[in-house]
N, C-alpha and C positions, 0 to 999 in steps of 0.2 A: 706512568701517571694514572692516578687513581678516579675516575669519576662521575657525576651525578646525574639523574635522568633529566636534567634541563639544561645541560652543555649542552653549547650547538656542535653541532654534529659537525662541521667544518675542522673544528681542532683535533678532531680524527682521522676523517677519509681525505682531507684537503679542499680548500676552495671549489674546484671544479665538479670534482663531484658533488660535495655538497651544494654547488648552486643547482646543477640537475636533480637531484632528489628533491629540493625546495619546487623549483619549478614545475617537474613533473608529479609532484606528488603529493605537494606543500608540506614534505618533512624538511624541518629546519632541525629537528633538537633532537639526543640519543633518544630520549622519553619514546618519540614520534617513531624511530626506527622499530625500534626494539617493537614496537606496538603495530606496526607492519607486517602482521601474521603471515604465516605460510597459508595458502589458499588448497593445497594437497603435499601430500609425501610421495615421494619417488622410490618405492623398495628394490633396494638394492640387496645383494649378497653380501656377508662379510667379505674384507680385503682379504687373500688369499694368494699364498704362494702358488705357482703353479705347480711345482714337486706335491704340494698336499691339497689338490684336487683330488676329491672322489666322489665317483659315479650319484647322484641321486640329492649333490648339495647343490642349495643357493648362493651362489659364489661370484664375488666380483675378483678380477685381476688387470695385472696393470700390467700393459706389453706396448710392443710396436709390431706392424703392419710387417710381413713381411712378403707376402702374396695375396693379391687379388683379379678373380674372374670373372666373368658373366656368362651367362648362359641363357638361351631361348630356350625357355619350358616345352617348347612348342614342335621347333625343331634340334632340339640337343646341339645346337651348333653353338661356339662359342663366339661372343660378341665385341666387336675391337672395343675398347676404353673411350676411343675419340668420337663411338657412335652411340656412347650408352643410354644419352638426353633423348636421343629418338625414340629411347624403347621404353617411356617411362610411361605409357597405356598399354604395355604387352608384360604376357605374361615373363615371371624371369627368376632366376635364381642367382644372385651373389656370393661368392663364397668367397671368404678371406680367413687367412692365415696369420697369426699374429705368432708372438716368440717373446720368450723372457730372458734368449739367449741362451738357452739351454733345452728348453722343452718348449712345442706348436702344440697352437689350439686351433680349432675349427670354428669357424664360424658361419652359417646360411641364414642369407637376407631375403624374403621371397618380394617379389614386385618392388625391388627397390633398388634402382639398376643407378642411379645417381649417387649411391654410396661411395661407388668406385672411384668417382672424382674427390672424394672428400676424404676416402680413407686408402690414402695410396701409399706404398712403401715406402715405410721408415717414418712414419705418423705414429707417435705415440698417444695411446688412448687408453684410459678405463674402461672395459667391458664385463656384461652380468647378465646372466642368467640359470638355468641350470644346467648342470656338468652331467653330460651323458653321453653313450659311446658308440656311434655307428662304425662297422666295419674295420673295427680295431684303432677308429680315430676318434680321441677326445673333442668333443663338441660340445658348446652353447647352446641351449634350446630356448628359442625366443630371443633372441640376445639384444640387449639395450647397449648405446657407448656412448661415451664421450671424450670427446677429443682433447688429448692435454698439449693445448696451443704455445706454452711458455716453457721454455726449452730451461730455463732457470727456477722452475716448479720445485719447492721443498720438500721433502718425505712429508711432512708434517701436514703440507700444503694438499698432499695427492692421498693421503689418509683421510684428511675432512673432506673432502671431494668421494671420498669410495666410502662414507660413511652407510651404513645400513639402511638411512632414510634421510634422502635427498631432500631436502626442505624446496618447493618449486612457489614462488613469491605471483600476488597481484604486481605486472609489470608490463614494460611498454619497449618497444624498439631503441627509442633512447634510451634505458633504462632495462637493462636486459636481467631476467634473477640472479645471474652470476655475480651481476655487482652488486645486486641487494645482499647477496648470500655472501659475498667478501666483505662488506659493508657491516653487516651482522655481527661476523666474527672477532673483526677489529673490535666493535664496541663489546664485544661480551668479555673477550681479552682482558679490557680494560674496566669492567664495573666492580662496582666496592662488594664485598662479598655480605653486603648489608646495606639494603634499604629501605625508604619510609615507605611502609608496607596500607596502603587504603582499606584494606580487610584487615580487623582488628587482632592476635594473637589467638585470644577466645572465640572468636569464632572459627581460626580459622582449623583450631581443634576439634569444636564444635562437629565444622562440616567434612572435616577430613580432606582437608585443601594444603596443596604446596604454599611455601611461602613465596615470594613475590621474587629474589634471584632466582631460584632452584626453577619456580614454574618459564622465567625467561631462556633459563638456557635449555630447559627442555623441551620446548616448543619450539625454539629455534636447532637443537643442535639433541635428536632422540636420538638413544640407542633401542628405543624400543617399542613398538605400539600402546603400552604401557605408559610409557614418559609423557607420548602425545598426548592422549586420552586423560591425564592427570594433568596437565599442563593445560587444555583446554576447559577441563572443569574447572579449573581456579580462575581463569582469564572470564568463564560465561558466566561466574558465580557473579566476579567483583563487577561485570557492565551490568548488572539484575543490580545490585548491589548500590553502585553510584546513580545509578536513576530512580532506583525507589526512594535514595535517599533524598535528592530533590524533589520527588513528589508528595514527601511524606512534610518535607519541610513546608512544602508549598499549601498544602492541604493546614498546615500548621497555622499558617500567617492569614489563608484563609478565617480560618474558627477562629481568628484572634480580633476579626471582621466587625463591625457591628451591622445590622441590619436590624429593620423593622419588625418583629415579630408578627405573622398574620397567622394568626391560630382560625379552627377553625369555625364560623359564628353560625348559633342557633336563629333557626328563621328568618335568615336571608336568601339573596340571591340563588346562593349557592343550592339551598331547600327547597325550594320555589324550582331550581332546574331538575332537582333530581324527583320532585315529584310526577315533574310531568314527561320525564322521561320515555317515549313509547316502547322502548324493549330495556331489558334487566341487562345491567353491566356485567361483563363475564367475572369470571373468579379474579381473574390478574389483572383485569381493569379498577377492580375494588380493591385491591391488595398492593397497586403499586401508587395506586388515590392516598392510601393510607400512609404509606411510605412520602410521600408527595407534603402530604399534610403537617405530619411529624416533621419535617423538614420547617415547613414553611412558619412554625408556631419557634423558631428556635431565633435566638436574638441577634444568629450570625447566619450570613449568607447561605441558600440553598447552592450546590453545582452538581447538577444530577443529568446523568444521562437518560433516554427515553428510549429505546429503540425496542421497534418491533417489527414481525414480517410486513410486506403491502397488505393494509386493509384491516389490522390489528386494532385498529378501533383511540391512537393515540390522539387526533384532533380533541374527542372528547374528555379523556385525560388532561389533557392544557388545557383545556377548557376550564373543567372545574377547578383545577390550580388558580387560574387565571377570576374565577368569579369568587372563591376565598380568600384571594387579595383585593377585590373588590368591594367584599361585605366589611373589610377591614380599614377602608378608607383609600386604599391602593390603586392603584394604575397598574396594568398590565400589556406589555407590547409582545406583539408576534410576528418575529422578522423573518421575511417568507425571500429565496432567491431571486425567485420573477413577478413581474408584475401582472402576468396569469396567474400565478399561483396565488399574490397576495389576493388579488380579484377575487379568485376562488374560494381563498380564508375566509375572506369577510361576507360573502354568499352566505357559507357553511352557516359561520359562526350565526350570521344573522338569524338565520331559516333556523338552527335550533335555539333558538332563543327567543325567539320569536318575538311577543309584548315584552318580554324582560330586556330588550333590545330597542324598545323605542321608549326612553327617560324623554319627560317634556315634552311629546306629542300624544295627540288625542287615540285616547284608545290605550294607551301605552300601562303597562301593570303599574302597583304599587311600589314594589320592589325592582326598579330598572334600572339601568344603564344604558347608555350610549355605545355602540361600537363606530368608533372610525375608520378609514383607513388614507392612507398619506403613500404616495406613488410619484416617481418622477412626472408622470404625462400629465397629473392634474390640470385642470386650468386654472388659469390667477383664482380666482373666487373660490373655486374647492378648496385651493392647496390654504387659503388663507383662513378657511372656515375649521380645516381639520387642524391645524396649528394652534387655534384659538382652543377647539374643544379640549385639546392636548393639552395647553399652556394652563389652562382655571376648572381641568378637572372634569371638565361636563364627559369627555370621553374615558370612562371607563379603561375601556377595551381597543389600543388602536394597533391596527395591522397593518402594516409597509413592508418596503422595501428597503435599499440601501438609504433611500432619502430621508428614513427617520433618522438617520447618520447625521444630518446635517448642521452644523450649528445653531442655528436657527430655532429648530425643533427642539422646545423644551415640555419639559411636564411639571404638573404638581405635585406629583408625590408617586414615581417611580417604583412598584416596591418589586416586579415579578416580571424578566425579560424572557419569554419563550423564543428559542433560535429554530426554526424548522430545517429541514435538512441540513446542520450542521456543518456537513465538509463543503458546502459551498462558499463558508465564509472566512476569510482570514480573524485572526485574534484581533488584530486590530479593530476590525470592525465590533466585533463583539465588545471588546472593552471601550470603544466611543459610545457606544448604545446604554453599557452601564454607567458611564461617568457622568449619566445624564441624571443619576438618582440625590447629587449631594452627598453631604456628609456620609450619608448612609450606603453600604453597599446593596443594590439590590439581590434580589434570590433569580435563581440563572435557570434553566431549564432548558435540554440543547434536545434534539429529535431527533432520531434519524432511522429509515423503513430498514435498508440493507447495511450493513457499516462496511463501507469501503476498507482497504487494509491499512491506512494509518488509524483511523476510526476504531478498528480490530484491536489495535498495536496497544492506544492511548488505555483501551477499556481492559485490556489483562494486564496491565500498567498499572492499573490503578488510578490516573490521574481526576478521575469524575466517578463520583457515588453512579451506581447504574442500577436502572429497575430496567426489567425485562418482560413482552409482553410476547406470548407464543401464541394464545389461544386467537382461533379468528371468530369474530362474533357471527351467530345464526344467521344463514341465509346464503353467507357467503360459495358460489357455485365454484366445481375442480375448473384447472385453465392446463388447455396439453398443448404441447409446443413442439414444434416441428423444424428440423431445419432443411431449407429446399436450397440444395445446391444448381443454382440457377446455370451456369457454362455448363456443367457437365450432366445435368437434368435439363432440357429447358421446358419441358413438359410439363415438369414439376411448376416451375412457375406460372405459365397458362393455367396449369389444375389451382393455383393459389389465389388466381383473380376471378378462378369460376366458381370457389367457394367464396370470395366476398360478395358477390351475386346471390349465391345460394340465401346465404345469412341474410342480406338485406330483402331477398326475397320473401323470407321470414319474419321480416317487420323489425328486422337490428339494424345496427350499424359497425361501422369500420372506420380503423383509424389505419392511415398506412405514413409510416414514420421514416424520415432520410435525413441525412447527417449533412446535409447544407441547405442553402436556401434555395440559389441556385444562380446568384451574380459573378463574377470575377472569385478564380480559386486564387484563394491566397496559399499556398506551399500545401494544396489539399487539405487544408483547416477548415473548420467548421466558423463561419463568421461569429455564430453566437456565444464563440464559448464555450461550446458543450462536448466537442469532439473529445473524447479519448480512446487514443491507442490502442490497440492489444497488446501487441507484441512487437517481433522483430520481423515478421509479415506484413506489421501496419501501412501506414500511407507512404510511406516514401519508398518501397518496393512494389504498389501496384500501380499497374499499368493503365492506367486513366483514372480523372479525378471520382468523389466522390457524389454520388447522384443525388439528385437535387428537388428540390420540391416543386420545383417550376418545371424540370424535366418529365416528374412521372403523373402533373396534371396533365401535361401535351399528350402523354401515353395513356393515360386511363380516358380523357376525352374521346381516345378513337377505343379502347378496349371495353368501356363501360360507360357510353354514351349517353343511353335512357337513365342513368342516376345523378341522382343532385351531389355536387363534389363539392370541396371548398376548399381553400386552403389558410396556415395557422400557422405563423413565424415571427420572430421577434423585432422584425425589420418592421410590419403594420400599424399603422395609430392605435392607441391605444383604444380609443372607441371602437373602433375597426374591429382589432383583436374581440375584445367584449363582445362585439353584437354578434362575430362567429361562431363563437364557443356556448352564447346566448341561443342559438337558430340551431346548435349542433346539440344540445341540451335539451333542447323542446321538440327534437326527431325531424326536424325540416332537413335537416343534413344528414345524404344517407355517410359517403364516405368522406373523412378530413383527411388530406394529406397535410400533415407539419412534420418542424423538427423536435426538437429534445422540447420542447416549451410547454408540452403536455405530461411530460416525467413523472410532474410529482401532484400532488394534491386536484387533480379534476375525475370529478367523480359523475360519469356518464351510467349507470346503471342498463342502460337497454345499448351499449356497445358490447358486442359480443365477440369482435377477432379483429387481431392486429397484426398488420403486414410491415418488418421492418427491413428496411432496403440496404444492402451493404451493413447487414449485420455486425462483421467480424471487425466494422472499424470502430464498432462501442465498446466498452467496460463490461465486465460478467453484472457489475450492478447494478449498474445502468442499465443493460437491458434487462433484469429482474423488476425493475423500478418502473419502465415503459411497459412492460407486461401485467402489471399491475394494476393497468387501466380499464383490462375486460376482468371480466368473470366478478364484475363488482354486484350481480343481483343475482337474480333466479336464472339465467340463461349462461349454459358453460362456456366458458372461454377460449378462443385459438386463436393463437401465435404461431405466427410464421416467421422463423428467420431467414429472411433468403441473403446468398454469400455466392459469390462468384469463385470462389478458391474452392480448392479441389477436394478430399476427404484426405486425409494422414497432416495435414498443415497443422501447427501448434493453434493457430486459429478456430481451424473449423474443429479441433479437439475442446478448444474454449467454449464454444456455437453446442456443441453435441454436451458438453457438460449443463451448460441451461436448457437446454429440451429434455435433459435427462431428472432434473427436480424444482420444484418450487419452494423449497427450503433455502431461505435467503442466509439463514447465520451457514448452512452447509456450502451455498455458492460463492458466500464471504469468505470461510476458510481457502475454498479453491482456489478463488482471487488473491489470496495473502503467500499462498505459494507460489502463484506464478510472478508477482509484483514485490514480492519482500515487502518489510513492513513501513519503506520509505524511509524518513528520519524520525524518528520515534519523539523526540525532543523537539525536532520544529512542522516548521506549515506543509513540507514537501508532502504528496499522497504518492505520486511516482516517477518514474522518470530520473531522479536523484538518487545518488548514493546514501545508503545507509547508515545512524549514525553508529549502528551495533556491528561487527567486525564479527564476532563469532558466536552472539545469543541470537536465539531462534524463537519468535514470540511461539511459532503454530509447537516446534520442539522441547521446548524449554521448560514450559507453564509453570512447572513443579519447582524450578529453580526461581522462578521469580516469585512465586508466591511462599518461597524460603527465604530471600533476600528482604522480600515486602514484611515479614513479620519483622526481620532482623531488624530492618531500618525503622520500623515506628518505634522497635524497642527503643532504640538508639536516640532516635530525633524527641519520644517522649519526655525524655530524662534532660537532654543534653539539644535542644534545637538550633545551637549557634557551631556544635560539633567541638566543641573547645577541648573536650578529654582526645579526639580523635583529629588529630592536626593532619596527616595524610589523607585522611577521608574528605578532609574539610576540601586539603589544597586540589583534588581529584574534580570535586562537586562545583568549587570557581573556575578551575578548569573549562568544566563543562558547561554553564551557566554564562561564561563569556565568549563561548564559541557563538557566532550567527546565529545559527541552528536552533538555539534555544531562547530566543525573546519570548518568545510566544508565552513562555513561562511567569516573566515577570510582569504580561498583564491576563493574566488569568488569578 
């Protein structure tokens, strides 16, 4: 029986297995299996008689067991079989003798005394390695086996078993590779020796790509490193391939968009800020303004990405996007994650703006606006006062939180949403904020200092036009970072609290930063939110929760007594909050201890060193982003990561990689290797499976910005894919998976 990649896989392997592959692995259909990549190869020797064994091959052969011993390294003494579990921390030697019935091989196991139970006489196994000859005895060098447990095994059966490269499958105890790898074969057995191929003929000549049987059976079933390696390039081309082509479509229905054109106007707002500008825009601040502009004069929606190092100067870049949809009649919102941060926004924006900032009050320029801002804490009377400037216009410029989300919150004329740190917010939210503009789609503008690695993913994806800002503007002072292994230094950390003495000695201050607040741990989570993982060292392998803000005031009170301390978390009133960050702003505060609530956008210029407690339980960008906080003026900056894990942990390797550069797109890459790229198509940043099987964004690059031309070719011509019926069925495939909503509202 002949058949197609969307049989379920039941009509093959039988019910039972296939409800365990469903279950453990949600493959229900051949399609699913076959797309079940090998996750490594097993090299093996070619199958081989033992009569044509010779000295110096890579040789696998198929025998039975005919004697086995042990041996103490230690004391040459030989070890009974029934005590060989005992010796499996001492050193030891194995040796077994197998036979084809005609001619012994040799085989030595070293520290692996537990063999003997599993390979005991008259066990038939395949064994491999290389054929070489101690003391006139044929022996295995290095030797690998595998036990042939079914006494009714085929030739056929015990040749794809001794095949040159072991195919070793993603698998699970239920689900052991053997069955995937028998599983495999059954269906390959059976497929049509033609099918609907998602990479088009033409190209796949173009690229020098298998076709789509050829590349299945050789990835699953190589003779050769060669088949692999061809078989993986066809499989990384076609996932580059089916997601540019969604993104190219996507990007397509975008520009089919209508939006309000806001070109940019003479002797407004806009003119009015850039003259009074007090320092000169660097070169990429005016270069990606320009890019911003061109955008914003076009009749269909901006979606551009903004990203640059901490301190790169992007505020004022929104900015003036934001006052060229103003001069145009337009509203512009800037959705900030916290409501420090919004707090913050609307500071900024106000103070440079200054009279162009107060429309309708005395003193206020010719050419003004209003800026708002709208926050969950409000009180009745604010929230209803900024609601009103929103609803009829008077607010220009308004800056919130999740609560401009809210039904309630309408505008008059929508034209320009600025998203500030981006990976904070799901799509949803973002397309609630645009669906507020009417008819019209508004122009998008998403920020972000460090791009975290789905951020990374989306941007060499192609999914968002991206302007890039490197340069940091004058003034900006070096920040060196250190990291102070507090258990196994503890000196170091005493030396850590007598330079924030030193510093504020100095006339600075200090922020010292910890990943809770410091009430009731929930499973060593961060109540606000902000906690992320490193790794497989994270929270639930250490040994006490994670320290707390309330804990290291009790300690700095007795360690740093004579200084004014404060603390800053997102559990305080919002007034509360404000009047801290207020007192800490104006130098009354020599040290804040908070959590992450300080991350992004607070810009203290006289903070000169920042102390972050349990380091290794942050993100590499995360802490890039927290450190971001000093070296904002003329006095250099230090960062201290202190970490209680020891030096060689994959951790404190992550710890020692941020002390070693302040290059956030280089600490992003770092991060993208150690976190993979998440699911490239939906909201996951990490923690989740992958939705790419074997393309590599940090490896690949060249292949996707090879598939990225194919596919605009493709979707330019043809955007419904109508000549390309397998491409199309590939691309709904993938667009109905979970994974990818986020697609259909962007």
């Amino acid at each position: 029986m002949k058949i197609d990649m969307d049989r379920k896989l039941r009509d093959l392997v039988g019910a039972k297995t296939a409800k365990t592959f469903a279950d453990v692995l949600a493959i229900e259909t051949v399609g699913d299996l076959l797309r079940h990549y090998p996750r490594r190869y097993l090299k093996k020797g070619e199958l081989t008689p033992f009569r044509d064994l010779e000295v110096g091959d890579q040789a696998t052969v198929n025998g039975r067991v005919k004697k086995v011993t042990v041996r103490s390294l230690d004391t040459k003494a030989e070890i009974p079989l029934t005590d060989v579990q005992k010796w499996s921390r001492r050193k030891t030697l194995t040796k077994v003798v197998v036979t084809d019935g005609e001619r012994d091989l040799e085989l030595a196991f070293f520290n692996q005394p537990w063999l003997a139970t599993k390979l005991t006489p008259g066990t038939a196994a395949l064994f491999w390695g290389e054929v070489t000859m101690f003391r006139d005895i044929m022996q295995l060098k290095g030797p690998g086996t595998e036990i042939l447990d079914d006494e009714d095994l085929t030739e056929a059966e015990i040749e794809r078993r001794a095949r040159p490269f072991r195919p070793l499958y993603p698998a699970t105890a239920k689900l052991p590779t053997a069955t995937i790898e028998r599983s495999v074969k059954i269906v390959l057995d059976s497929l049509e020796d033609e099918l609907d191929d998602p990479v088009p003929a033409l190209i796949r000549r173009q690229e020098k790509l298998l076709d789509l049987v050829d590349a299945l059976r050789k990835v699953h079933l190589p003779d050769t490193e060669k088949d692999i390696d061809a078989a993986q390039k066809r499989f990384r081309f076609e996932e580059a391939l089916v997601m540019q082509t969604i993104l190219a479509q996507r990007r397509a229905v975008t520009d089919a968009l209508n939006a309000v054109p806001r070109p940019r106007a003479a002797g407004g707002l806009l003119d009015e800020f850039d003259a009074r500008l007090p320092f000169a825009l660097t070169e990429g601040q005016a270069e990606v303004g320009e890019e911003i502009f061109a955008d914003l004069a076009r009749p269909h929606p901006m979606h551009r990405l903004l990203q640059g190092e901490v301190g790169s100067g992007k505020t004022v870049v929104a900015l003036r996007a934001m006052l060229s949809v103003v001069d145009n009649g337009g509203q512009a919102v800037l959705l900030a994650p916290t409501e420090v941060l919004a707090t913050q926004h609307h500071k900024t924006l106000t103070k440079m703006l200054g009279d162009l900032a107060e429309q309708g009050m005395l003193g206020g320029a010719e050419h003004a606006t209003k800026v708002g801002l709208l926050t969950g804490s409000l009180n009745a009377a604010s929230r209803r006062a900024a609601m009103l400037d929103a609803a009829g216009g008077a607010a220009g410029i308004v800056v919130g939180t999740h609560a401009l989300l809210e039904d309630k919150v309408q505008f008059a004329d929508l034209g320009l949403v600025v998203v500030d740190e981006q990976h904070r917010f799901g799509v949803e939210q973002r397309a609630a904020l645009s669906a507020k503009s009417g008819e019209n789609t508004p122009h998008v503008l998403v920020m972000t200092a460090t791009p975290i690695p789905r951020t990374v993913a989306m941007t060499v994806f192609g999914d968002l036009a991206v302007s890039t800002l490197t340069q940091l503007p004058a003034g900006r002072s070096p920040i060196q970072s250190s990291v102070v292994p507090a258990k196994e230094k503890p000196d170091w950390l005493q030396r850590a609290w007598a330079r924030v003495r030193e510093e504020v000695g100095k006339g600075h201050q200090a922020y010292v930063v910890c990943p809770r607040i410091g009430d009731d741990v929930k499973n060593a989570a961060d109540e606000e939110g902000e906690f992320v993982a490193g790794d497989d060292e994270g929270p639930k392998k250490q040994s006490r929760p994670p320290i707390s803000v309330l804990q290291v005031s009790e300690a700095l009170a007795e360690i740093l007594p004579d200084l004014k301390v404060e603390v800053l978390h997102g559990r305080l009133p919002a007034d509360e909050k404000d009047a801290v960050m207020t007192r800490f702003a104006a130098g009354e505060v020599d040290v804040l201890i908070a959590t992450t609530v300080i991350e992004v956008g607070v810009d203290v210029p006289n903070a000169s060193t920042m102390v972050i407690m349990d380091a290794d339980r942050f993100g590499i960008s995360q802490l890039h982003q927290l450190r971001g906080r000093v070296g904002r003026g003329k006095v250099p900056g230090l960062c201290l990561l202190v970490t209680d894990l020891w030096a060689g942990s994959k951790s404190y390797e992550r710890l020692d990689a941020v002390a070693s550069t302040t290059d956030g797109f280089e600490l992003s890459r770092i991060d993208l290797e150690t976190r993979r790229e998440g699911d490239v198509l939906g909201v996951a940043q990490s923690g989740r499976r992958t939705s790419l099987k074997l393309l590599s964004v940090l490896r690949d690059e060249d292949v996707i910005l090879t598939a990225r031309h194919v596919a605009n070719s493709i979707v330019s011509v043809d955007a419904e894919l109508a000549e390309y019926p397998a491409l199309r069925a590939f691309v709904r495939q993938a667009l109905e998976s979970a994974s990818t909503e986020y697609l259909e509202k962007t």
